[in-house]
N, C-alpha and C positions, 0 to 999 in steps of 0.2 A: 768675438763678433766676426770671426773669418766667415768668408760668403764665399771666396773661386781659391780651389784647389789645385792648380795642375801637375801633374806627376807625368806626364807622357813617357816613352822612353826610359824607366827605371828596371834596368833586367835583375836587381839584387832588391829589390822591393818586394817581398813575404807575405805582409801584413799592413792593415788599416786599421788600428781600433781606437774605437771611441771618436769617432769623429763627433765635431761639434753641431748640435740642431740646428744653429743657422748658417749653415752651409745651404749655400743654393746651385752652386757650379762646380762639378766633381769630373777631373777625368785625367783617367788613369790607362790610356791608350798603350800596346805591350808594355806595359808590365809581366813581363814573361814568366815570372814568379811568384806573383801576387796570388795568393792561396785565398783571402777571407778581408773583407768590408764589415765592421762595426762601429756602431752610433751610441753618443752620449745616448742619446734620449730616445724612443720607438716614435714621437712624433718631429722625427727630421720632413723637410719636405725641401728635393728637391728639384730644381726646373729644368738644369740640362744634364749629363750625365755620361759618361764615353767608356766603356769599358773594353774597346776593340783590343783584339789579338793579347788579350789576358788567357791565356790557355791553360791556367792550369787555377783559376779561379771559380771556387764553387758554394761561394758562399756571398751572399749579400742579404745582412742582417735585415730584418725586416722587409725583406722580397722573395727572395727564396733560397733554397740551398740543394745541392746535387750531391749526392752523398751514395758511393757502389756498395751495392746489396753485398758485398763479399767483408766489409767493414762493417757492417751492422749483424747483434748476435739476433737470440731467438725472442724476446723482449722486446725489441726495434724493431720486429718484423710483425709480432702481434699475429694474426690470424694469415699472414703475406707467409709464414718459416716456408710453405712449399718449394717457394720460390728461390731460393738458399742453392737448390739441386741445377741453377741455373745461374750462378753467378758469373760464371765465362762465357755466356752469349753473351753477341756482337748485337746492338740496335742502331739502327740509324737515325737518332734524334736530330732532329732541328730546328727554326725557329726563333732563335733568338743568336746575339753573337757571341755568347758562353760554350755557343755549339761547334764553334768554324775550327777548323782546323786537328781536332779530336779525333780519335777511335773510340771508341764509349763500350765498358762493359754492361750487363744490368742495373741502372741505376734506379736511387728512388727521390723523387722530389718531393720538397716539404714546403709548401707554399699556402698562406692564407689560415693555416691549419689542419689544411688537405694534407692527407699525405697518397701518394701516388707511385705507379710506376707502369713498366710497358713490356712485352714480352712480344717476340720479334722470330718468328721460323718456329716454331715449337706447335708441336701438332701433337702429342701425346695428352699432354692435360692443358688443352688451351681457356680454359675458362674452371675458376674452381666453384666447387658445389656450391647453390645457391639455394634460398628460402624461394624465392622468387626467379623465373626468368620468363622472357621471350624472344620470338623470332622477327617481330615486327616493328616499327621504326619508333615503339618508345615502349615503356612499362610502367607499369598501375597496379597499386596491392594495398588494401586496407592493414593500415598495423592490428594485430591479434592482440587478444589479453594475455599475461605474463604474469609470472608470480608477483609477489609483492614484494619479497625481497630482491626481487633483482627487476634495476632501472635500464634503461636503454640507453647505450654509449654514444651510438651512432650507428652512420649507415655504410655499409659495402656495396661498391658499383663496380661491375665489370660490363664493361662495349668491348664488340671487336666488331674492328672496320677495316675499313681500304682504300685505296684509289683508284678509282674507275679507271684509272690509263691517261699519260700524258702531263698530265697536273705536277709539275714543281713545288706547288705552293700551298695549302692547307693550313684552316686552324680547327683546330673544337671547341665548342664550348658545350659544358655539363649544364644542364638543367634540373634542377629538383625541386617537386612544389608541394608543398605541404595545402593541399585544397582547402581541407578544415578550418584550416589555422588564416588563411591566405597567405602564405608566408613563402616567397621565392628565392630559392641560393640561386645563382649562377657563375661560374668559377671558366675560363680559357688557360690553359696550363702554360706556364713561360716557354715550356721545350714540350714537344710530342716526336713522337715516332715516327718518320713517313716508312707506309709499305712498302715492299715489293712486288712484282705484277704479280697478280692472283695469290697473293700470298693476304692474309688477316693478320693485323697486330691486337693483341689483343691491352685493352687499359684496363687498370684494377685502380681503385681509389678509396681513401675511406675520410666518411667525411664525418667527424665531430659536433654532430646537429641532434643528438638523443634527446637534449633539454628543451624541446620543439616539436616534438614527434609523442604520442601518447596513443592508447588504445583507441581504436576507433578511429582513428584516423588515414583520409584517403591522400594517398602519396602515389605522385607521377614523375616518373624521371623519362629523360628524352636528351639525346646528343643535338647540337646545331652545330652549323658549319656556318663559317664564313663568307659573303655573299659571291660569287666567283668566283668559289673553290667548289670541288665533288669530293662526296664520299659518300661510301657505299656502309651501311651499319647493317651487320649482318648476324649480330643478335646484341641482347642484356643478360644482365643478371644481378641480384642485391640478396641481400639481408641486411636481416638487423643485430646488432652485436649491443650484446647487455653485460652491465656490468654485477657484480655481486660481492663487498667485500676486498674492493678493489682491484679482482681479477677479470679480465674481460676473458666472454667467453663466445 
């Protein structure tokens, strides 16, 4: 029945597993070595929580995990391998206090189901081929008919945006609306990217919603910001990724 955990101050502390569901106060303030957070149960809930100056922590089970493209093969990367040829760029994430203190190479975050990531000065292939794009501040595409053997996985979303100049502070949030269906995901990612001046960071994401999406179907996707923040979205792009056989393709 433990409910307040404190570990503050543990610099040889690694690991957290299996913590117990009725924990409600967790804080593991530098733990300077603390790598990974795991829960008996996926319905922990808890009220306060301190993970400050954990810097070398990227894992918090049922929240999210930060995991470098340069550790993940061709499998884990799914329709993302291009990204591989960039696993030593430098991005500037932050946003959350997982961030503080860090250099960060190409990471990819797994949150919610989303899986995500962010690419930061790359001007050669800054957005990958898409089914779908546009230039204006959202996109809209009827799902096509598809064979019958092959079901739809989900969807691929690439934005690239910016900072209009000045602004410290930003969030995003993804929108995608299945009209048809009336059915709305909305997803704010724990860490994003901030740019730099006149430079586009471009997000690629992919979201696991195929069992919700069907032919015929009119789907709009659209970035929001935070109220008080700017950002400049200066294009999209999606598809749909079907599975066949349990290869997606």
């Amino acid at each position: 029945m433990l409910q307040s955990l404190y570990l503050t101050g543990c610099p040889n502390l690694k690991s957290l597993p299996c913590l117990p569901s009725t924990l409600k106060r967790l804080r593991v303030g530098w733990c300077t070595s603390l790598e990974r957070i795991t829960f008996q149960s996926a319905r922990f809930t808890l009220e306060k929580f301190c993970y400050e100056g954990c810097f070398k922590l990227f894992e918090i089970e049922g929240l999210f995990k930060l995991v470098s493209i340069e550790k993940l093969d061709e499998a884990d990367l799914g329709y993302m391998q291009w990204i591989k040829a960039y696993k030593d760029h430098k991005v500037d994430l932050v946003g959350d206090e997982i961030t503080k203190g860090r250099t960060w190479n190409i990471q990819m975050l797994y949150e919610f189901g989303i899986r995500s990531t962010y690419l930061q000065g790359i001007k050669d292939q800054s957005m990958a081929t898409h089914q779908y794009t546009s230039s204006s501040k959202f996109l809209s595409f009827r799902v096509p008919l598809h064979p019958k053997k092959h079901k739809i996985h989900g969807l691929n979303v690439t934005a690239l945006y910016r900072s209009s100049g000045g602004e410290d502070r930003y969030s995003l949030f993804a929108r995608i609306s299945n009209r048809t269906r009336g059915v709305t995901w909305v997803y704010s990612p724990v860490v994003y990217c901030k740019s730099r001046v006149d430079e586009d960071v471009v997000w690629l994401s992919y979201w696991p919603i195929g069992n919700l999406l069907d032919a015929g179907d009119d789907v709009y996707v659209d970035i929001l910001t935070e109220e008080g923040t700017i950002i400049i979205l200066s294009g999209y792009g999606a598809s749909l990724v079907y599975k066949d056989g349990g290869e997606v393709e």
